[in-house]
C-alpha positions as CSV (number, residue, x, y, z in Angstrom):
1,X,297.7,-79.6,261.7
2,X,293.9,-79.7,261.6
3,X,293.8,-76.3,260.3
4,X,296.2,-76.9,257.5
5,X,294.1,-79.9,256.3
6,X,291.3,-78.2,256.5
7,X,292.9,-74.9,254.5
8,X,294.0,-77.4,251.8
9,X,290.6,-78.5,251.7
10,X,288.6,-75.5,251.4
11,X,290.9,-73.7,249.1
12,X,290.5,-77.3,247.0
13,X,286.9,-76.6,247.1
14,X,286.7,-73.0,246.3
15,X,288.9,-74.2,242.8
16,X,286.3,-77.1,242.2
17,X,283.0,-75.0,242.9
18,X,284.1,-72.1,240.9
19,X,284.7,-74.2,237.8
20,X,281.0,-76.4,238.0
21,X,279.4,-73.1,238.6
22,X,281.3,-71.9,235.0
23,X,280.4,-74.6,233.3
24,X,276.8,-75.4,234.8
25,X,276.0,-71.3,233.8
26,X,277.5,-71.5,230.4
27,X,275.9,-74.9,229.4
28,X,279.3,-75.5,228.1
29,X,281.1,-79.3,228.6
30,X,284.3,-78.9,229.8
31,X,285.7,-81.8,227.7
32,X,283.9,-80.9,224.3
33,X,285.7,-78.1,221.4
34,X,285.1,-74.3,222.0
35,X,285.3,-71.5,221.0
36,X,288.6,-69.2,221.7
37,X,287.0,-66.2,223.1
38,X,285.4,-69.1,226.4
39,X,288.8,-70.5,226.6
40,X,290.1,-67.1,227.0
41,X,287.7,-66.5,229.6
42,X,287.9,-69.7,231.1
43,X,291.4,-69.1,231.5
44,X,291.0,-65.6,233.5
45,X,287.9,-66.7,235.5
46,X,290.1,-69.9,236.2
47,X,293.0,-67.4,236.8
48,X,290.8,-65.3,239.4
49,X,289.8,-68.6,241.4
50,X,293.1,-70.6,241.4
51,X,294.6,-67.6,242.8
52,X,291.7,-67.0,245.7
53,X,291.8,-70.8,246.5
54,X,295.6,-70.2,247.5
55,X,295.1,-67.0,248.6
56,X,292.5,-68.4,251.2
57,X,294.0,-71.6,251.7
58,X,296.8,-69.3,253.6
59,X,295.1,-67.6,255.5
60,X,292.9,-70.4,257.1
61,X,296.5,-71.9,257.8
62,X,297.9,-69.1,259.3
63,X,301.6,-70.4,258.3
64,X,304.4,-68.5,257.2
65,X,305.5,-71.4,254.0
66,X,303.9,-72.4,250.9
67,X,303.3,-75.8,252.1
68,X,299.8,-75.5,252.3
69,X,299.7,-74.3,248.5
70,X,302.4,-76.4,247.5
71,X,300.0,-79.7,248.7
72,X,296.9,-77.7,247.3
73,X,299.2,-77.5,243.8
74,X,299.9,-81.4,244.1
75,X,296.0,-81.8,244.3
76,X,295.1,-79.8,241.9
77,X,297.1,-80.7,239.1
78,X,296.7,-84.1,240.3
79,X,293.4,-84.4,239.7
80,X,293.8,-82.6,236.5
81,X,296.3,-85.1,235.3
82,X,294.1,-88.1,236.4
83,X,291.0,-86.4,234.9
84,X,293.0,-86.1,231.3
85,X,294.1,-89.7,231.4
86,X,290.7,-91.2,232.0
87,X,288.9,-88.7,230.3
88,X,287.9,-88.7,226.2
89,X,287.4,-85.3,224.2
90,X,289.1,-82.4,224.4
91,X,291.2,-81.8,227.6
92,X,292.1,-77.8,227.3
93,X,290.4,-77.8,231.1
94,X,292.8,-80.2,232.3
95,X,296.2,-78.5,230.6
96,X,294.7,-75.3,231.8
97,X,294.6,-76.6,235.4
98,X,297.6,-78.4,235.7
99,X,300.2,-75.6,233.5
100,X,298.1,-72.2,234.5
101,X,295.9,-72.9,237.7
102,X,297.4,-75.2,239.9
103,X,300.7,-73.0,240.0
104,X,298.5,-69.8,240.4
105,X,297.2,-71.2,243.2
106,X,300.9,-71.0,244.6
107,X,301.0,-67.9,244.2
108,X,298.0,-66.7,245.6
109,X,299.9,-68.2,249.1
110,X,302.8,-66.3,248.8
111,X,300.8,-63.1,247.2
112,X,299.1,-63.5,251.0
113,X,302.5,-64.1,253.2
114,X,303.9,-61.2,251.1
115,X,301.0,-59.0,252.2
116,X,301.1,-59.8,255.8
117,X,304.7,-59.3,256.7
118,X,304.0,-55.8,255.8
């Protein structure tokens, strides 16, 4: 159980550092307008992270389910959704996380159980 709270927690954290470290380097507020081009890479860097987060997330748990990622989703796009609520500008960072990289996070779980049942 300790281990799964603890996967949960890291793969949370991977998510969260990834996206300061993108938006501490660019100089670029995550809740102000932008340019297409950064949201498009936002969206892949985001992409790459989300799916690491789960991807490590299962592997610290060492389960054979998605539950791990499926509470990692709940976090993520919860956090999302309570960011875009209490949040004022733009909120393509939020939508981003909650439609594109909270579910990608699920997948990088089940890209991992996949890969080591073979």
């Amino acid at each position: 159980m300790i281990r799964q709270i603890l996967s949960v927690v890291i793969g949370y954290t991977i998510f969260v550092i990834s996206s300061i470290l993108l938006f501490r380097f660019s100089g670029v507020n995550p809740h102000s307008e932008v340019s297409q081009l950064f949201m498009v890479l936002t969206f892949v860097y985001g992409t790459i992270f989300s799916f690491i987060s789960g991807l490590i997330t299962q592997l610290i748990a060492k389960t054979r389910n998605l539950k791990v990622n499926y509470v990692l989703f709940i976090i993520m796009a919860g956090f999302a959704t309570f960011s875009l609520f209490k949040s004022s500008g733009s909120s393509w960072t939020q939508l981003l996380a909650i439609f594109v990289f909270a579910p990608v996070s699920v997948l990088g779980g089940l890209f991992w159980i996949k890969r080591s049942k073979e």
